[in-house]
C-alpha positions as CSV (number, residue, x, y, z in Angstrom):
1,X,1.8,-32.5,14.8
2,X,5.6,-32.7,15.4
3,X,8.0,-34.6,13.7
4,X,11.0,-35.3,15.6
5,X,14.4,-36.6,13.9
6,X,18.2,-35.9,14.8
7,X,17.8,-33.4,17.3
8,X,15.8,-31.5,15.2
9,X,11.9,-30.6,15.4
10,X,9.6,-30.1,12.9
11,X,6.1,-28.1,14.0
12,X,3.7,-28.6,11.5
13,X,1.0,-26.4,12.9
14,X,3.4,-24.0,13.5
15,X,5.0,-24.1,10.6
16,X,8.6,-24.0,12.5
17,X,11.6,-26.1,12.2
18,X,13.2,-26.0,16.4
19,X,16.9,-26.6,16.3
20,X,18.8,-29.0,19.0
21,X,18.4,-26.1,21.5
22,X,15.0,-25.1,20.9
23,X,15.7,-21.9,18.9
24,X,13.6,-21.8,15.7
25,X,15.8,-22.0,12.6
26,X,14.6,-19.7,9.8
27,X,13.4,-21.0,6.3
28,X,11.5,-19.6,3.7
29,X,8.0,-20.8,3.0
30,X,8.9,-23.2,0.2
31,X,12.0,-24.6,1.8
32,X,10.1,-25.9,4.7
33,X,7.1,-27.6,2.4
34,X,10.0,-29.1,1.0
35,X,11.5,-29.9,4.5
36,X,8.4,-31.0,5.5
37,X,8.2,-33.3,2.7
38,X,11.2,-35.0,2.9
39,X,10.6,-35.6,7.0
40,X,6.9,-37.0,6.3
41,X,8.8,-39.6,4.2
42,X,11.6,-41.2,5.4
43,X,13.5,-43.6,3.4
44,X,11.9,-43.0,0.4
45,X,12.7,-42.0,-2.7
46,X,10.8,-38.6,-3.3
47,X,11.5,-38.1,-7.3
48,X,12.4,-34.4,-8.5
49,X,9.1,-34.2,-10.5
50,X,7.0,-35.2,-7.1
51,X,8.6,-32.3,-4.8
52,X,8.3,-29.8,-7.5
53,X,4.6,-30.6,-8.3
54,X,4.0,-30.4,-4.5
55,X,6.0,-27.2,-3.8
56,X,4.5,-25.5,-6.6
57,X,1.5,-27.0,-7.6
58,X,0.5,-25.7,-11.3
59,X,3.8,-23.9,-11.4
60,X,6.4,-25.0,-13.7
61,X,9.1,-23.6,-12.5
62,X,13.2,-24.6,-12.7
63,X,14.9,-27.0,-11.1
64,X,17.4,-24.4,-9.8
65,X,14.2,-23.1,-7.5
66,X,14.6,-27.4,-6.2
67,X,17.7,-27.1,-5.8
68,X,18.1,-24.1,-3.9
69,X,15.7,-25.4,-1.3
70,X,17.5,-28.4,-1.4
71,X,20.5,-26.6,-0.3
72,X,18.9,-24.6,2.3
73,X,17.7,-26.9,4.1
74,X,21.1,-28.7,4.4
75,X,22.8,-25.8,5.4
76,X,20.3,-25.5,8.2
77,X,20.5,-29.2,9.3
78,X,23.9,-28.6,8.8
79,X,24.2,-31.7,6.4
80,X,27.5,-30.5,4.6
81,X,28.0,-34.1,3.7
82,X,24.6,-34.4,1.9
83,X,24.2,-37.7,4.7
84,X,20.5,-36.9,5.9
85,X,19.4,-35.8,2.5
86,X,20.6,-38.0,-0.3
87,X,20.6,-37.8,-3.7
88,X,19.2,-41.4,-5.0
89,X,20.5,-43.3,-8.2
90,X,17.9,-42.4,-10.8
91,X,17.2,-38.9,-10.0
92,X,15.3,-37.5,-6.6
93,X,15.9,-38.0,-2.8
94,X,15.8,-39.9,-0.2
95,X,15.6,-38.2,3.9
96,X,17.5,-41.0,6.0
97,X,17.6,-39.5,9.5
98,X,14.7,-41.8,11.8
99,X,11.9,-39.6,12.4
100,X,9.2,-39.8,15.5
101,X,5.8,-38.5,15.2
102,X,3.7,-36.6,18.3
103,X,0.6,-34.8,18.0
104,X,-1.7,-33.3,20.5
105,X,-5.1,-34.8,19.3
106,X,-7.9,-33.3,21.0
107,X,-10.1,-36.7,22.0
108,X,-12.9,-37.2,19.8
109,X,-16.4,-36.3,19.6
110,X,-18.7,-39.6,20.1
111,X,-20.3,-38.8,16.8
112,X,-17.1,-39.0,15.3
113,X,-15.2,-42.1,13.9
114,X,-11.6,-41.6,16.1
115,X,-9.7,-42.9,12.9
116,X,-11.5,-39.8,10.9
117,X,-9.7,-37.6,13.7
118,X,-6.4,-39.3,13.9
119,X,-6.4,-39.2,9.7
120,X,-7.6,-35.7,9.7
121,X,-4.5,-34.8,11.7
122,X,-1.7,-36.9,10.2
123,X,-1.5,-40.0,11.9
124,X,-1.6,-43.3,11.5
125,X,-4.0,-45.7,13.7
126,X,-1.8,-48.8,12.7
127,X,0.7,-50.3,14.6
128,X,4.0,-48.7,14.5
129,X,6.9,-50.8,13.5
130,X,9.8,-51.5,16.3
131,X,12.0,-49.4,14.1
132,X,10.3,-46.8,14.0
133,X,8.4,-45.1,17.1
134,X,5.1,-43.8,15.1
135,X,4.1,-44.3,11.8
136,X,4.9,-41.3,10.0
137,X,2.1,-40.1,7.5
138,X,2.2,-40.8,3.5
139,X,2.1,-39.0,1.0
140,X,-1.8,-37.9,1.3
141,X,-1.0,-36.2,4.5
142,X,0.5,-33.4,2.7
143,X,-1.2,-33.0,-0.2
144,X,-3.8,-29.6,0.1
145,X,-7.2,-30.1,1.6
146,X,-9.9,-30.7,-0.3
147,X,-12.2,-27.5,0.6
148,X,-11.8,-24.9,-2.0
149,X,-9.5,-27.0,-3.7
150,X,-12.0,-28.9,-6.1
151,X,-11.3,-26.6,-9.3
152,X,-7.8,-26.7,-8.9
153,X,-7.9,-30.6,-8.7
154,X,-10.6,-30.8,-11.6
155,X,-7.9,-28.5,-13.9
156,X,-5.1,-31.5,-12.8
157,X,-7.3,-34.1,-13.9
158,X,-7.8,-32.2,-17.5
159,X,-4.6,-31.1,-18.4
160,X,-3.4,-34.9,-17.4
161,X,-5.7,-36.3,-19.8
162,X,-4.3,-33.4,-22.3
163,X,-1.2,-34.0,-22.0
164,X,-1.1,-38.1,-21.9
165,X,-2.8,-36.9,-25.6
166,X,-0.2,-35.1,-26.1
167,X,2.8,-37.7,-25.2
168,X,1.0,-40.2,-26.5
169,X,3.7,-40.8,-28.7
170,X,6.4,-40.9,-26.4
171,X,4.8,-44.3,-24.5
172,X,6.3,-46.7,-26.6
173,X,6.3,-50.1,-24.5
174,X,9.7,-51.6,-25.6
175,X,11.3,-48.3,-25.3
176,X,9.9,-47.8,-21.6
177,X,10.5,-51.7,-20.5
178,X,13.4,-53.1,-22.7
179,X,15.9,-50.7,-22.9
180,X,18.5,-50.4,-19.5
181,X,19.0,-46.6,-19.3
182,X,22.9,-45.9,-19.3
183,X,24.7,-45.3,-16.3
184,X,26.8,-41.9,-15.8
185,X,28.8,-40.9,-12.8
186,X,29.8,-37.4,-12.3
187,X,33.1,-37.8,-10.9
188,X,34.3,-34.6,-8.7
189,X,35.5,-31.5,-10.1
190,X,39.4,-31.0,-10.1
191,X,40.0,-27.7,-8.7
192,X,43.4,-26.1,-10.7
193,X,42.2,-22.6,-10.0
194,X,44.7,-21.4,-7.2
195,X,42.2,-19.6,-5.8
196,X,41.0,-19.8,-2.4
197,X,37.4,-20.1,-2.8
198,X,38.0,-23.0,-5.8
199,X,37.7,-26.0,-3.9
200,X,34.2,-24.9,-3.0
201,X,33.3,-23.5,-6.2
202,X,34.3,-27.2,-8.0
203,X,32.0,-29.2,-5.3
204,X,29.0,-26.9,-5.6
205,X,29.9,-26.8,-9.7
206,X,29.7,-30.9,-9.5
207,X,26.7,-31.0,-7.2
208,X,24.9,-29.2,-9.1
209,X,26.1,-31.2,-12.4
210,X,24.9,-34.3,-10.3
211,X,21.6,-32.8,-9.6
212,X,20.6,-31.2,-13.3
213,X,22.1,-35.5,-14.5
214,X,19.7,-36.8,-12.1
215,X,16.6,-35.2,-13.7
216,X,17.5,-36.6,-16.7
217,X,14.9,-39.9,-16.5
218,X,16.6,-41.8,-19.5
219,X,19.9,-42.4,-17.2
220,X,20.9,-43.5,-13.8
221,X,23.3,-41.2,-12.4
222,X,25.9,-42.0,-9.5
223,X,28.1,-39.4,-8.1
224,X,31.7,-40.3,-5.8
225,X,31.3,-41.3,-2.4
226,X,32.7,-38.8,0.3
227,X,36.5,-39.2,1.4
228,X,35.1,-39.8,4.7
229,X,32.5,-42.5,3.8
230,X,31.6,-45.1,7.2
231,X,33.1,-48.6,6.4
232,X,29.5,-49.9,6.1
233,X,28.8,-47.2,3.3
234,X,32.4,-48.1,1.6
235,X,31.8,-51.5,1.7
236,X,28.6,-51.3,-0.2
237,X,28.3,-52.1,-4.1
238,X,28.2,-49.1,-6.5
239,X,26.3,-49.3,-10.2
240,X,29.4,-49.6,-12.7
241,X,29.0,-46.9,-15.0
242,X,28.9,-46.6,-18.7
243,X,29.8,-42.8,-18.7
244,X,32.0,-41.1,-16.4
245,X,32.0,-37.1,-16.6
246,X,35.3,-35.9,-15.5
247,X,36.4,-31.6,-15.2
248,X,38.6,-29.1,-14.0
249,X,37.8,-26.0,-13.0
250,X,40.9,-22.9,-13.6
251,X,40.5,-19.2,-12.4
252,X,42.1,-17.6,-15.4
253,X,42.3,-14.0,-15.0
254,X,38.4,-12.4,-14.5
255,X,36.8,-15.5,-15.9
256,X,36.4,-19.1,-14.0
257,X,36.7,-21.4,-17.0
258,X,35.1,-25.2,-16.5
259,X,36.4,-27.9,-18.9
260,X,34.7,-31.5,-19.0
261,X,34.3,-34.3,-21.0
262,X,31.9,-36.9,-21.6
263,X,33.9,-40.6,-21.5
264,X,33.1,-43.8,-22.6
265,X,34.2,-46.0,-19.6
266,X,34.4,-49.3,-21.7
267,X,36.6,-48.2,-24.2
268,X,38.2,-44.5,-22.5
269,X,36.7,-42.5,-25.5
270,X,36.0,-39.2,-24.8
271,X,32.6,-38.6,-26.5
272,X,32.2,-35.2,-26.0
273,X,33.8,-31.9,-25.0
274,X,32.3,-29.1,-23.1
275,X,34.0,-25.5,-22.3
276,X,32.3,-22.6,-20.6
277,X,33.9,-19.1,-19.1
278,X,32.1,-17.0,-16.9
279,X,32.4,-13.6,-15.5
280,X,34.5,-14.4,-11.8
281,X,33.8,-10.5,-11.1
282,X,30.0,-11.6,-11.2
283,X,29.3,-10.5,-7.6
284,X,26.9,-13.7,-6.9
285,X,28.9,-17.1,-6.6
286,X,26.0,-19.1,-7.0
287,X,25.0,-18.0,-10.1
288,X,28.3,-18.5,-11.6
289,X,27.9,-22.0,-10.8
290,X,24.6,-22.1,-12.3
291,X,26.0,-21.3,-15.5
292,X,29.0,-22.9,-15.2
293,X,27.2,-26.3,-14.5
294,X,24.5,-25.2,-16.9
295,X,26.9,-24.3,-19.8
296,X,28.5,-28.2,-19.6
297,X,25.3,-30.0,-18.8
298,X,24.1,-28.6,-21.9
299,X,26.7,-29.8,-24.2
300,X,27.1,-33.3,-22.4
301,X,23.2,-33.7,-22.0
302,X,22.6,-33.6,-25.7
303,X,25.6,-35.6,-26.7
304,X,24.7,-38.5,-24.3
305,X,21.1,-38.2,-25.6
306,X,22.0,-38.2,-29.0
307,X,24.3,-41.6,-28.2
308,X,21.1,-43.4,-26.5
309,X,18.8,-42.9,-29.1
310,X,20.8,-43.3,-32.3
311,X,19.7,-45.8,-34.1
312,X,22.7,-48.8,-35.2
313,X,20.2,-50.9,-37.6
314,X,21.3,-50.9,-41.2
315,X,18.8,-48.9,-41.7
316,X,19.3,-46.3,-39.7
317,X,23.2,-46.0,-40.9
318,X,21.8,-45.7,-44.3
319,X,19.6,-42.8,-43.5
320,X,22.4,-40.8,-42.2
321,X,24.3,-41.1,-45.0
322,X,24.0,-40.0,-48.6
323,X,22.4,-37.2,-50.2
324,X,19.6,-37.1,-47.3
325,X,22.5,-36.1,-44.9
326,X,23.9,-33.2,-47.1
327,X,20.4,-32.0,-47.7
328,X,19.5,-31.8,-43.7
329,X,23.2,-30.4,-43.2
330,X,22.3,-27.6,-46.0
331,X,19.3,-26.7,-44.7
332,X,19.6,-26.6,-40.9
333,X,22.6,-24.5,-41.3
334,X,21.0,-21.7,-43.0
335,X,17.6,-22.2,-41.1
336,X,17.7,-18.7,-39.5
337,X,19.1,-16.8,-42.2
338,X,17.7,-18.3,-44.9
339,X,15.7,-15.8,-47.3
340,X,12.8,-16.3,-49.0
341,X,14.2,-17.3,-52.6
342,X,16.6,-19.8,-50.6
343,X,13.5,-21.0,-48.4
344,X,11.5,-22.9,-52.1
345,X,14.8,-24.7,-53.1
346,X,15.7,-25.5,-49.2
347,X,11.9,-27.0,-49.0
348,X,12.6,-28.9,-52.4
349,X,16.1,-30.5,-51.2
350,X,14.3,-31.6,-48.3
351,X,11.1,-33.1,-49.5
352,X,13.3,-35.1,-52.4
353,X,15.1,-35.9,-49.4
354,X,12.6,-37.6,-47.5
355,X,10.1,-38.8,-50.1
356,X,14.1,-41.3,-51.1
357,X,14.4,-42.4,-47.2
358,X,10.9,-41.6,-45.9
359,X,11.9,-43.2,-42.4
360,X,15.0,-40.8,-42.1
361,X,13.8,-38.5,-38.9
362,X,16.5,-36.3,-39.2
363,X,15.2,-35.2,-42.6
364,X,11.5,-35.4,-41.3
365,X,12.5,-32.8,-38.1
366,X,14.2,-30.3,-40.6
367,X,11.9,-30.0,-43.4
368,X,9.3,-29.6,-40.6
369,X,11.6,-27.1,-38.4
370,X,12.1,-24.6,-42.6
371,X,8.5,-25.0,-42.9
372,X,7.5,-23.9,-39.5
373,X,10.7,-20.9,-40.5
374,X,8.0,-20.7,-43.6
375,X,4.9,-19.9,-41.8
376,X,6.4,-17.8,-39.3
377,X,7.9,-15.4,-42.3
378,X,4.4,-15.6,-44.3
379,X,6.7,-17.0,-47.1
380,X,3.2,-19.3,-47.7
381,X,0.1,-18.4,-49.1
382,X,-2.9,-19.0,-46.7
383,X,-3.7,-22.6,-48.7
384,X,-0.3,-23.3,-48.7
385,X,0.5,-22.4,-45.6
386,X,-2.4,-24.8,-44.1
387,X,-0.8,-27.7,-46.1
388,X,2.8,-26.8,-44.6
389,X,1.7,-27.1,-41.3
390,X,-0.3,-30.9,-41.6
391,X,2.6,-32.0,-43.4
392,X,5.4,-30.7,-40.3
393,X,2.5,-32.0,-37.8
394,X,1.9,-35.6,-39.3
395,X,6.5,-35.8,-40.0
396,X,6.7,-34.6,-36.3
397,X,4.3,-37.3,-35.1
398,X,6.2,-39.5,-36.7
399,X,9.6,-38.9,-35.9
400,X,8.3,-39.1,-32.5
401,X,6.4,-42.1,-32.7
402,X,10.6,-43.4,-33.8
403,X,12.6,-41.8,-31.2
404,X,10.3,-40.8,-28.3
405,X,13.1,-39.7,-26.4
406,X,15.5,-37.5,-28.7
407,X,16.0,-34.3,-28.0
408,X,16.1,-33.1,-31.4
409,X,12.7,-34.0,-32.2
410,X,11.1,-32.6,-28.8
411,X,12.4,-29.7,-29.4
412,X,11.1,-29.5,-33.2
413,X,7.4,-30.3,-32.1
414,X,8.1,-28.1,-28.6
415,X,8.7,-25.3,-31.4
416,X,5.7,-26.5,-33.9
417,X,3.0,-26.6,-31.3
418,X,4.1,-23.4,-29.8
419,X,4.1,-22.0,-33.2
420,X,0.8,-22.9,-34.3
421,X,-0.9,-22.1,-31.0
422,X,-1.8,-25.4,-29.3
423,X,0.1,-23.8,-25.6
424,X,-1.4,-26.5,-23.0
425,X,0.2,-29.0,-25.8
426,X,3.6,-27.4,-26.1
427,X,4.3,-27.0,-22.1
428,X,3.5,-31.3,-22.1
429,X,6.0,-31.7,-24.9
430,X,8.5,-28.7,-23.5
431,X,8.3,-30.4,-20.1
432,X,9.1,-33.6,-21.9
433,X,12.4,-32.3,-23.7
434,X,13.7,-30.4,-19.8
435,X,13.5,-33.7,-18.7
436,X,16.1,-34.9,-20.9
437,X,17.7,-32.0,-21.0
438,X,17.0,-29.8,-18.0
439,X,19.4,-27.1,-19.0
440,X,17.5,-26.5,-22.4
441,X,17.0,-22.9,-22.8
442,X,15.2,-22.8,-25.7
443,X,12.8,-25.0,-23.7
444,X,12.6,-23.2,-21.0
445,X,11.4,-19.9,-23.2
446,X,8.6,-22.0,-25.3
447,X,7.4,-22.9,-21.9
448,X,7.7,-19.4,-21.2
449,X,5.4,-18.5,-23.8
450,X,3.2,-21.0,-23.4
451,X,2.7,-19.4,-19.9
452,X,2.5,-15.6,-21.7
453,X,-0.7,-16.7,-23.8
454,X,-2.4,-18.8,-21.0
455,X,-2.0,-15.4,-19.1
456,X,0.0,-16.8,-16.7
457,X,2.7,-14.1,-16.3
458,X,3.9,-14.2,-13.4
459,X,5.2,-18.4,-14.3
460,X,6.5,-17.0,-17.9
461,X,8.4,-14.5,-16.1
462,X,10.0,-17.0,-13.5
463,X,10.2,-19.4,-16.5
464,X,12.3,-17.0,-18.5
465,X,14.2,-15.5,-15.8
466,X,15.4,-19.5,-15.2
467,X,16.6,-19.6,-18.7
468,X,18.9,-16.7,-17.9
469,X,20.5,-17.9,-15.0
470,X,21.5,-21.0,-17.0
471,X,21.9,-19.1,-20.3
472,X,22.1,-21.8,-22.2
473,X,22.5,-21.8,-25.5
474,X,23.9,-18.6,-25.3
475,X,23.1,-17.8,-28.8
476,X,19.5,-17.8,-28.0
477,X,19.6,-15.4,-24.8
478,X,18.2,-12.6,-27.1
479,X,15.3,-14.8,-26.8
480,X,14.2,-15.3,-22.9
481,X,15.8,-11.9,-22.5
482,X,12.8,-10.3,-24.8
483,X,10.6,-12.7,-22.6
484,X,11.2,-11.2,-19.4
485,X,10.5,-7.8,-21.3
486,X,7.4,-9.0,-22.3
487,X,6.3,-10.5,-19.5
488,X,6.9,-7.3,-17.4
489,X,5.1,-5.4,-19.7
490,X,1.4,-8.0,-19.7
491,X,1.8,-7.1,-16.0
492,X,1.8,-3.5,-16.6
493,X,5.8,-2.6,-15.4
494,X,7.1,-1.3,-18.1
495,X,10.4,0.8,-15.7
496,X,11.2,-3.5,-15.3
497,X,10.9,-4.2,-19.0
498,X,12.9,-1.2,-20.3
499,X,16.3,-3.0,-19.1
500,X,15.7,-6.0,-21.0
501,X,14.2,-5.5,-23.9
502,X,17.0,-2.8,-24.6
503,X,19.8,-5.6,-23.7
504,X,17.9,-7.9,-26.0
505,X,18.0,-5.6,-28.6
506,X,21.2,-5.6,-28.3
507,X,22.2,-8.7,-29.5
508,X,20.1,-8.6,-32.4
509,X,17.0,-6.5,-33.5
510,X,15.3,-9.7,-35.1
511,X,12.3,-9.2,-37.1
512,X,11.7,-5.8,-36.0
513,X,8.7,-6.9,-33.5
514,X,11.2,-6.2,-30.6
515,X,11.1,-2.4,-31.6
516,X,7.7,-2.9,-31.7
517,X,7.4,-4.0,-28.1
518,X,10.3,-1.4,-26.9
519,X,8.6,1.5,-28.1
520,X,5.7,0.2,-26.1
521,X,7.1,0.3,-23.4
522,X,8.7,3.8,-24.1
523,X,5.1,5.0,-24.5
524,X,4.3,3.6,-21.1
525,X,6.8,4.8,-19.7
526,X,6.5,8.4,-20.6
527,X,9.1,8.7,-23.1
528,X,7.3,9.8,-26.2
529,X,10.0,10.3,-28.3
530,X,12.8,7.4,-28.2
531,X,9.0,5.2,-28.5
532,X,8.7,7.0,-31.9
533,X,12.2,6.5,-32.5
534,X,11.5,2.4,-32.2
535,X,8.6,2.7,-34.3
536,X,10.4,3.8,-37.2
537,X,13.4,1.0,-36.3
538,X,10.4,-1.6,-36.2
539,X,8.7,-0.3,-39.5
540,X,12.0,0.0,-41.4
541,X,12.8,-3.7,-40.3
542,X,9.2,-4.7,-40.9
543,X,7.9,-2.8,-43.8
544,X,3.9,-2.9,-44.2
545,X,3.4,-3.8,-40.3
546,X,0.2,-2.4,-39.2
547,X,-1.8,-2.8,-35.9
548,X,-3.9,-5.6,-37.4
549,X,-1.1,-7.6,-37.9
550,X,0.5,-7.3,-34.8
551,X,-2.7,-8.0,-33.0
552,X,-3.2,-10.7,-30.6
553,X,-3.3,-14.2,-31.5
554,X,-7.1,-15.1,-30.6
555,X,-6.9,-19.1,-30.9
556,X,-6.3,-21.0,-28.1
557,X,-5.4,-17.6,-25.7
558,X,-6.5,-16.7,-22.7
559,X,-9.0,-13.4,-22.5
560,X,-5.9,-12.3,-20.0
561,X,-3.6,-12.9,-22.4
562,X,-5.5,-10.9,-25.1
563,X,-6.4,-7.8,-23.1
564,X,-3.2,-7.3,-22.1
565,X,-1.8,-7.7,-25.4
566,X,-4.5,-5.2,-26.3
567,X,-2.8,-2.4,-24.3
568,X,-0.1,-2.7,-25.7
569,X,-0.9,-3.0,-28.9
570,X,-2.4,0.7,-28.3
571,X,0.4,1.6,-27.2
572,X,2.2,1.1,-30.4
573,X,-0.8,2.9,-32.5
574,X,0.3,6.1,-29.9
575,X,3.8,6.1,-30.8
576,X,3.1,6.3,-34.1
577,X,2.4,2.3,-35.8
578,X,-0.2,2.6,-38.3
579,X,-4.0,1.2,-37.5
580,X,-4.3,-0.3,-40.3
């Protein structure tokens, strides 16, 4: 089948996007699906979720992988003005060029039922509308055929019933139906660099803004309309927006610095300030404006969810204030770093807390956030331990059940499920918080290790790779940087892991399990004695560490997972960490 649209053809059988003059126009695999996508669907709204799902079917993956396709396949329409694919209010897009269908059905058996031929190749039987020359196929036309595909389907159904389990408490009705979502307009980037390529730097910087703004399904973004808009288009209503996000974007020596800021159109007050630098001798562009976009989005992502969802009820003002506030301000700042003798009277300030304002979710998500600190330390005893973890579960449940859409509180639970082992359960409520928030590194490496222990490398190691394009929060890059390490390493490559576990390292040693893993991969790698070297580094940090305690976890993990984390494991015990 061919689809035809502005010159353009698009040979499904083939596979082959033809350009104006015939010539075939190279894409990669995924961009056309995407392509192919968009064209099988004129004027309508193909949400973010609903490309990536079908692009990369039981994949997560980032939405910079979306994007990118996005962009390819306007540079080879040559859509510089993003006027055949739109980005539509509310996140997704829309492909507005008219499109033509042709195909080259063979005629039909006489056994055969001539709509199951015309279905089976992409078409529609039904009268075409005079706008349109042939129907063009719906959405079942592309999704994968149903031979071989059974399991894969049978898994979708089961890990949606899982995970509407899961987010069971994010479905509040009033929430969902009652509340408008705000309205935020990315305005364009004011280039003040003085540099030639800063115009182009500040309109990809502020596309990609408005893409990461549009994934965020709590708001209805709108971004300016081009200088060069058609009088039609111009005279057209636009959404009056509640936010506006306003920048400028400086060369300043080797760094490209971008400053925004979060306003309240109403009353002008600026609601939030974001600054990011990056490296301008970074020798890709586009990933300097990944992290340049990523770095802001962050900041302003949080602060505009943390201005939807905050309560204004009497109640809720009362639970922020008081003793209850100085507690959670106490303990969250010393929530890394606290030591074990801090840890009891932390837990005590925060239960006394909570038991005076037991509605007060900020208290709920950080006595649950030290205890899961708690377990993770073996600062409980086994019974003790048990009870930690019901109470952080049923105040998690809880706080969610009261603000369904708060970042904070996904990203507690995100954390809590991942801790305790329920994986398929984490990547529903991780995938929950990205949606909010789809710069969220943290996020993005709890998906990542969701992926590790459903032996799913290959996704953790995209997944984490994601979070350090965007590095974002920066303080936690330690974390997805030991990811990619480890994920290298369950896929046996330890010359790839070397690199970044050593730069993790560098940033901080942690609790000595880095060491652990680098030597590992020093052992794998042939190099017998810097592995030693990082036993003793991981023993001195981790005193009494053994093999059976660094085994695999065995609960919920796939047999993958576990006999890859085995070798490793074995590994260790040959450079010199104690069997038992």
């Amino acid at each position: 089948m061919i689809l035809r649209f502005a010159g353009f053809e698009l040979d499904q059988q083939h596979a082959e996007l033809r350009g104006p003059d015939g010539a075939p126009v190279k894409l990669r695999p995924k961009t056309f699906e995407m392509l192919r996508l968009l064209v099988a669907n004129p004027g309508r709204v193909l949400s973010k979720q609903e490309l990536m799902e079908a692009v990369w079917p039981d994949i997560h993956v980032g939405e910079d992988s979306l994007f990118q396709c996005i962009r390819e396949i306007r540079s080879a329409l040559g859509d510089d003005r993003r006027q055949t694919i739109k980005l539509a209010s509310g996140g997704g897009y829309i492909f507005t060029a008219d499109v033509a269908a042709a195909a080259d059905v063979p005629a039909p058996s006489p056994d055969v039922d001539p709509s199951e031929t015309a279905t089976a190749a992409g078409l529609d039987l039904g009268s075409p509308s005079p706008a349109q020359p042939a129907t063009v196929p719906a959405r079942s036309s592309w999704l994968p055929a149903l031979g071989g595909r059974m399991a894969v389907i049978a898994v979708a159904g089961l890990c949606a019933i899982v995970g509407l389990a899961a987010a069971a408490p994010l479905l509040r009705s009033d929430l969902i139906f009652k509340r408008t979502p705000p309205v935020v307009a990315v305005m364009a980037l004011t280039d003040a660099s003085d540099d030639p390529i800063g115009p182009m730097m500040a309109t990809e910087i502020a596309g990609r803004l408005t893409d990461g703004f549009a994934r965020i399904n709590t708001i209805s973004v709108i971004a300016p309309r081009p200088a060069a808009a058609q009088p039609e288009q111009a005279a057209a209503p636009a959404a009056s927006p509640d936010f506006e996000i306003r920048g400028e974007l400086q060369r300043s020596g080797p760094s490209w610095t971008l400053r925004t800021r979060l306003i309240q159109t109403a009353t002008g007050k600026v609601e939030a300030v974001a600054v990011i630098s990056v490296d301008a001798d970074e020798r890709d562009p586009r990933l300097q404006q990944t992290r340049l976009a990523a770095g802001v989005g962050d900041v302003l992502a949080r602060r505009l969810n943390e201005l939807t969802e905050a309560g204004t009820s009497p109640a809720d003002l009362s639970a922020r204030a008081g003793g209850a506030k100085v507690a959670i301000e106490q303990a969250t700042a010393s929530i890394n770093s606290v030591t074990q003798e801090r840890f009891g009277m932390a837990q005590t300030m925060l239960q006394n807390a909570l038991a005076e304002q037991p509605d007060n979710v900020d208290a709920a998500v950080a006595l649950a956030a030290l205890q899961m600190r708690g377990i993770q330390m073996v600062w409980y005893n086994p019974d003790a331990a048990a009870a930690a973890e019901a109470q952080a579960a049923a105040n998690l449940e809880r706080a969610l059940r009261a603000k369904p859409n708060s970042i904070a509180v996904l990203e507690t639970y995100c954390r809590f499920l991942s801790a305790t082992n329920r994986f398929v359960e984490s990547l529903v409520i991780c995938a929950r918080t990205l949606s909010l928030d789809p710069w969220d590194g943290l996020a993005l490496y709890l998906v990542g290790l969701g992926q590790l222990h459903l032996g799913r490398f290959e996704d953790a190691l995209a997944t984490f790779q994601q979070a350090d394009r965007y590095d974002t929060p920066a303080v936690s890059r330690w974390t997805w940087l030991l990811g990619v390490g480890w994920a290298y390493m369950m896929m046996d490559r330890a010359d790839d892991a070397l690199p970044w576990l050593q730069r993790s390292i560098a940033i901080t040693a942690a609790s000595g399990r880095p060491y652990l893993l680098l030597a590992a991969t020093y052992q794998r790698a042939g190099q017998t004695e810097e592995a030693k070297a990082a036993i003793q580094k991981g023993l001195k940090l981790r005193p009494g560490t053994t093999a059976l305690n660094v085994a695999p976890p065995m609960k919920n993990t796939s047999p993958v997972y576990r006999e890859a984390a085995g070798r490793i494991v074995q590994l260790m015990v040959d450079a010199g960490l104690p069997a038992q």
